[in-house]
VEXLUM-947084 format. One record per residue (C-alpha): x, y, z; residue number from 1; residue in three letters. Coordinates in nm, 2 decimals. Layout:
N
X / Y / Z / NUM / Ala
...
end
This chain:
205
9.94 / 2.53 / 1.08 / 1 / Unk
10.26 / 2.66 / 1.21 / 2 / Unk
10.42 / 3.02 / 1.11 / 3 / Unk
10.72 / 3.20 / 1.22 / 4 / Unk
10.77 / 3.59 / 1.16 / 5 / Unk
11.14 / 3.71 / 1.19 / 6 / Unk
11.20 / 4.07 / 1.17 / 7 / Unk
11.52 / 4.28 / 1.16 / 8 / Unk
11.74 / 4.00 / 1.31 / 9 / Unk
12.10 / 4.12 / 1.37 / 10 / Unk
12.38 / 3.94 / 1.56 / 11 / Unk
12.71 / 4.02 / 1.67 / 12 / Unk
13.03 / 3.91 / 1.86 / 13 / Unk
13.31 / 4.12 / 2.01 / 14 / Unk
13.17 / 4.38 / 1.84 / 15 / Unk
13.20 / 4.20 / 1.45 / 16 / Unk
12.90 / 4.27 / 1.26 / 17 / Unk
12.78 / 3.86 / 1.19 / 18 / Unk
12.48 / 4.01 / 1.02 / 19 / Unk
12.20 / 4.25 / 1.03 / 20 / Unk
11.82 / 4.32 / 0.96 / 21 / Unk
11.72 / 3.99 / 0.87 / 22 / Unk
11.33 / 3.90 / 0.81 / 23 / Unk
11.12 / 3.67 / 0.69 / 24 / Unk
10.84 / 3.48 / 0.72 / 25 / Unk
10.75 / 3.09 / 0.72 / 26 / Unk
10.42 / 2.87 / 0.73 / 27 / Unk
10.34 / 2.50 / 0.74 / 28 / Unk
10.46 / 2.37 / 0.36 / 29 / Unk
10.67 / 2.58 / 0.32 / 30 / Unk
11.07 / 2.55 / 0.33 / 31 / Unk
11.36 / 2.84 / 0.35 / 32 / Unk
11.75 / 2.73 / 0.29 / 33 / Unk
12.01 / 2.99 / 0.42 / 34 / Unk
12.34 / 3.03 / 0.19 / 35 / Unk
12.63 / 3.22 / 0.24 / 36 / Unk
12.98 / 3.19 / 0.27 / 37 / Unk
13.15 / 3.04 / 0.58 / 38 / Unk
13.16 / 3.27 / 0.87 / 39 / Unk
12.87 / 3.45 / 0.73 / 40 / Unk
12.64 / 3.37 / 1.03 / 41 / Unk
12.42 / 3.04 / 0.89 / 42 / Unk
12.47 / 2.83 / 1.21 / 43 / Unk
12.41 / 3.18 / 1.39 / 44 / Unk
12.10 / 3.21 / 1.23 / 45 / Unk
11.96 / 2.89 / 1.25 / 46 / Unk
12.07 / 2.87 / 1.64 / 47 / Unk
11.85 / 3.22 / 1.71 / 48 / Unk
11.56 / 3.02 / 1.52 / 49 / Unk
11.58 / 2.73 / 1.73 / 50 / Unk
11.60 / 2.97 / 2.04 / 51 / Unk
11.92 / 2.86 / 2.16 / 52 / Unk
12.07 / 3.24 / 2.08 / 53 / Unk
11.90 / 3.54 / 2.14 / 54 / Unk
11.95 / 3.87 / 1.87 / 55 / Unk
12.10 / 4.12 / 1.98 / 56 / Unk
11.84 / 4.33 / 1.74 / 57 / Unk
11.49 / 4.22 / 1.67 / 58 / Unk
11.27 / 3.96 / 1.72 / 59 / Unk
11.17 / 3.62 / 1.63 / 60 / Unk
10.79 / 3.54 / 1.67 / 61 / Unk
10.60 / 3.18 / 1.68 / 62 / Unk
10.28 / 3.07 / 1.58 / 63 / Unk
10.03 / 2.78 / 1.59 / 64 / Unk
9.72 / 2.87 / 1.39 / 65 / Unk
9.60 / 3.23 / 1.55 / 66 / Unk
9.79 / 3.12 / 1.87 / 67 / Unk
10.12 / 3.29 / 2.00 / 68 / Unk
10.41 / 3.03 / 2.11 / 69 / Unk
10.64 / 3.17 / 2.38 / 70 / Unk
11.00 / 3.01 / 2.39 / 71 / Unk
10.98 / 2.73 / 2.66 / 72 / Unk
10.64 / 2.64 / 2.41 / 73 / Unk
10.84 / 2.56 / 2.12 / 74 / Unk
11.02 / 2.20 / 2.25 / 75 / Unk
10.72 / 1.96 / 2.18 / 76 / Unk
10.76 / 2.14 / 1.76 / 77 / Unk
11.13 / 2.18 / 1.67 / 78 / Unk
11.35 / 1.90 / 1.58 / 79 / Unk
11.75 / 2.06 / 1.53 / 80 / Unk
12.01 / 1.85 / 1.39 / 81 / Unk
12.35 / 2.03 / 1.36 / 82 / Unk
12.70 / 1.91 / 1.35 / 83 / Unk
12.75 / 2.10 / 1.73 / 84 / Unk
12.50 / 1.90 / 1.89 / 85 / Unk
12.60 / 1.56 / 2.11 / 86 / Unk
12.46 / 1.27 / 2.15 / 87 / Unk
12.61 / 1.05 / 2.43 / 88 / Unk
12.88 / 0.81 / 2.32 / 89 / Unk
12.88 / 0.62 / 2.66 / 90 / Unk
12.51 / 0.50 / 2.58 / 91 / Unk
12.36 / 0.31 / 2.32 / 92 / Unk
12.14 / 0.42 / 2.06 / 93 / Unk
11.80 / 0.30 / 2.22 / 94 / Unk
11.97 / 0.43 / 2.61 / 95 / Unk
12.04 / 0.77 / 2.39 / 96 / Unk
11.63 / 0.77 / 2.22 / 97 / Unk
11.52 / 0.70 / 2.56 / 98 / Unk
11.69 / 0.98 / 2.70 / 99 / Unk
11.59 / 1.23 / 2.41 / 100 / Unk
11.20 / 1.06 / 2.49 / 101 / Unk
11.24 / 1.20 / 2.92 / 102 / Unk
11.36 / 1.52 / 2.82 / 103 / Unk
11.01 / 1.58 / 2.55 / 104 / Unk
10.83 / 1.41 / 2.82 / 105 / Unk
10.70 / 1.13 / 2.59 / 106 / Unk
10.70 / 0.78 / 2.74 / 107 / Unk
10.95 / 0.59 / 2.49 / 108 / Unk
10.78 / 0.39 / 2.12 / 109 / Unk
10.95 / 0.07 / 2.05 / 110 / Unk
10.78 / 0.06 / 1.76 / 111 / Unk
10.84 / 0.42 / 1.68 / 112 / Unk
11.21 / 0.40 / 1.79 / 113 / Unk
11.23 / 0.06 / 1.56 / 114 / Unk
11.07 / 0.30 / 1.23 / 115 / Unk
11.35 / 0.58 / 1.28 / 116 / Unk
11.61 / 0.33 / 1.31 / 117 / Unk
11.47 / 0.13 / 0.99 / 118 / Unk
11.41 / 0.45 / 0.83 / 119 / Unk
11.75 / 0.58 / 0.88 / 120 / Unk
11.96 / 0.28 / 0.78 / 121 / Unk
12.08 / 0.11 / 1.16 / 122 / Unk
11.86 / -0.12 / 1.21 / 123 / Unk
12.05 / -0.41 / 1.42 / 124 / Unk
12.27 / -0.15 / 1.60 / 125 / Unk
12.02 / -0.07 / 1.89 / 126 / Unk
12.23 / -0.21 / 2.14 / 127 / Unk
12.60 / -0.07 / 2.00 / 128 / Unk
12.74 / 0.23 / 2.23 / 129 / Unk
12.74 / 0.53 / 2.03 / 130 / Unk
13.12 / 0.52 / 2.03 / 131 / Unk
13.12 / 0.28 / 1.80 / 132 / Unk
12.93 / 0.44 / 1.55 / 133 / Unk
13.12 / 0.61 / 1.22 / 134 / Unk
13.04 / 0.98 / 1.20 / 135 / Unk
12.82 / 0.90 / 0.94 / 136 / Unk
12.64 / 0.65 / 1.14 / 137 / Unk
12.63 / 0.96 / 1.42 / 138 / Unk
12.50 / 1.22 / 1.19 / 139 / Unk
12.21 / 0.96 / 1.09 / 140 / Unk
12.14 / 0.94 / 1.47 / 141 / Unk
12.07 / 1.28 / 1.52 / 142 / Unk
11.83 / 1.28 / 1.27 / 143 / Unk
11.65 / 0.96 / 1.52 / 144 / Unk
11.69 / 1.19 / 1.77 / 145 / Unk
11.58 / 1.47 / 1.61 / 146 / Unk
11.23 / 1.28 / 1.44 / 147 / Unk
11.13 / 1.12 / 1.77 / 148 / Unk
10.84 / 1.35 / 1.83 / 149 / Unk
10.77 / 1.42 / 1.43 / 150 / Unk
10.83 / 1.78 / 1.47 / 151 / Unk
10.64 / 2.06 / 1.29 / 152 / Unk
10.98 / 2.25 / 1.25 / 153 / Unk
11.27 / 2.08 / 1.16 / 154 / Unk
11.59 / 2.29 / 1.13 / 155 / Unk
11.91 / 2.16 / 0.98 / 156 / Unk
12.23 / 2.26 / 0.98 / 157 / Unk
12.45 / 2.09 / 0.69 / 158 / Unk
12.19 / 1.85 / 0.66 / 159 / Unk
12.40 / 1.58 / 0.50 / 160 / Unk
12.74 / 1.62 / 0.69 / 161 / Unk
12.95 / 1.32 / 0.73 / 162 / Unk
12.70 / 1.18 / 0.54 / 163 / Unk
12.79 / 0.90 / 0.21 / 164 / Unk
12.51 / 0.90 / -0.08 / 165 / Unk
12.35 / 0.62 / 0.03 / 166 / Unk
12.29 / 0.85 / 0.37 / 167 / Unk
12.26 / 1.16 / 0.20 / 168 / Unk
11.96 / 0.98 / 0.02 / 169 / Unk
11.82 / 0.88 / 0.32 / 170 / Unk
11.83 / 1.28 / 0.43 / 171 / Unk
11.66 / 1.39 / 0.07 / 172 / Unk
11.41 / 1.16 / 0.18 / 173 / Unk
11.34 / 1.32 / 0.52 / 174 / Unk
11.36 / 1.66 / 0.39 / 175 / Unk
11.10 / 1.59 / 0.11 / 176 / Unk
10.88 / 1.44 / 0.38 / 177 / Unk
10.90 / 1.77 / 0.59 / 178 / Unk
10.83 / 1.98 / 0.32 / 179 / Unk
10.48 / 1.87 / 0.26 / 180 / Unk
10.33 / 1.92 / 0.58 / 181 / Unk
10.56 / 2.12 / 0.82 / 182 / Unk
10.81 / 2.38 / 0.81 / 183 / Unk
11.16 / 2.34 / 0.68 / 184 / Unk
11.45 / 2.56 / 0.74 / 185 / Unk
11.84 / 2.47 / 0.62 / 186 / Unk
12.15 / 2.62 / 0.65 / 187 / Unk
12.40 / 2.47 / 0.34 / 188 / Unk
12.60 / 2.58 / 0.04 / 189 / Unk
12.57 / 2.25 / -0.16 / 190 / Unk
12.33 / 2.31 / -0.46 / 191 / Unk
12.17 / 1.98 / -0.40 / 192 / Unk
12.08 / 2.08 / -0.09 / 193 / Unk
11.99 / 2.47 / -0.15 / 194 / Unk
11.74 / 2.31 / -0.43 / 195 / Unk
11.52 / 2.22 / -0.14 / 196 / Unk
11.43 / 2.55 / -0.06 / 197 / Unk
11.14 / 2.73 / -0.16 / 198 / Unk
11.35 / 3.06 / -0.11 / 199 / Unk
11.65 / 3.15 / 0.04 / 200 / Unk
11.83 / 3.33 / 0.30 / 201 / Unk
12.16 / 3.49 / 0.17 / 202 / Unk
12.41 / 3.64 / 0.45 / 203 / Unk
12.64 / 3.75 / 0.19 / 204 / Unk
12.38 / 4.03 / 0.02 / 205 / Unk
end
């Protein structure tokens, strides 16, 4: 059972307000989506979750059962997919899994590297450099990147970006699957997407 407590979060650049005294608090099951209008600080938000931003005001707090996870502890839980992250475009799909696998420290699955590609539609494009992938194709990609380890917390940031239907499905899927066991936090404004959360986050109240 994983929790995380976020109290009085507040953010700011060049001295603009992006938002302030946020809190809220998050267990295994259960699933949060942040709203707002654009510029209102979602990414932010979701980017100080993942611990790739610090506040500048309060504090964000990580538990396993009764046990206290400190930042560097947090890798082996949280998968991110966001449009801001990179994959490498030089290096194939299976060179880019294996690369994601050294950096957990998990030896590399073919058979679990094989289910995430079935899973997520590109199967038979293993071996295809990554700049030859649609954006679509990319976006689904980060989510094999992002599954590798099964992570407890799975943050997503305009979950189906650059995605058609039949991949925005495939994402549905994926989030349902989250939501039954682990945590689930995403940052959208499409209602089909906002539906997936138990409660929300609004950075324009």
């Amino acid at each position: 059972m994983w929790r995380i407590k976020a109290r009085g979060l507040s953010q700011q650049f060049n001295h603009r307000k992006i938002f302030e005294d946020i809190s809220f608090e998050i267990s295994s099951g259960e699933s949060i989506a942040i709203v707002g209008p654009n510029g209102s600080g979602k990414t932010t938000l979701i980017r100080i979750i993942s611990q790739l931003l610090r506040p500048r005001v309060g504090e964000i707090r990580y538990f396993e059962n009764s046990s206290e996870k400190k930042a560097h502890e947090l890798y082996s839980a949280v998968g991110l997919v966001g449009p801001y992250l990179q994959l490498y475009n030089h290096l194939t799909a299976m060179e880019n899994y294996s690369f994601f696998c050294r950096i957990r420290g998990m030896p590399f699955d073919q058979r679990r590297f094989k289910d995430l590609m079935d899973k997520l539609g590109l199967s038979g494009r293993e071996l295809d450099e990554l700049r030859n992938y649609s954006s679509g194709m990319q976006q689904r990609m980060k989510y094999v990147c992002a599954l590798l380890h099964q992570p407890e917390i799975l943050l997503l940031d305009e979950p189906t970006s650059n995605l058609d239907e039949a991949g925005s499905q495939i994402a549905f899927r994926i989030i349902e699957e989250q939501k039954k066991d682990g945590i689930l936090i995403l940052a959208t404004n499409k209602n089909e997407e906002v539906k997936f959360g138990d409660s929300q986050i609004n950075l324009a109240a």
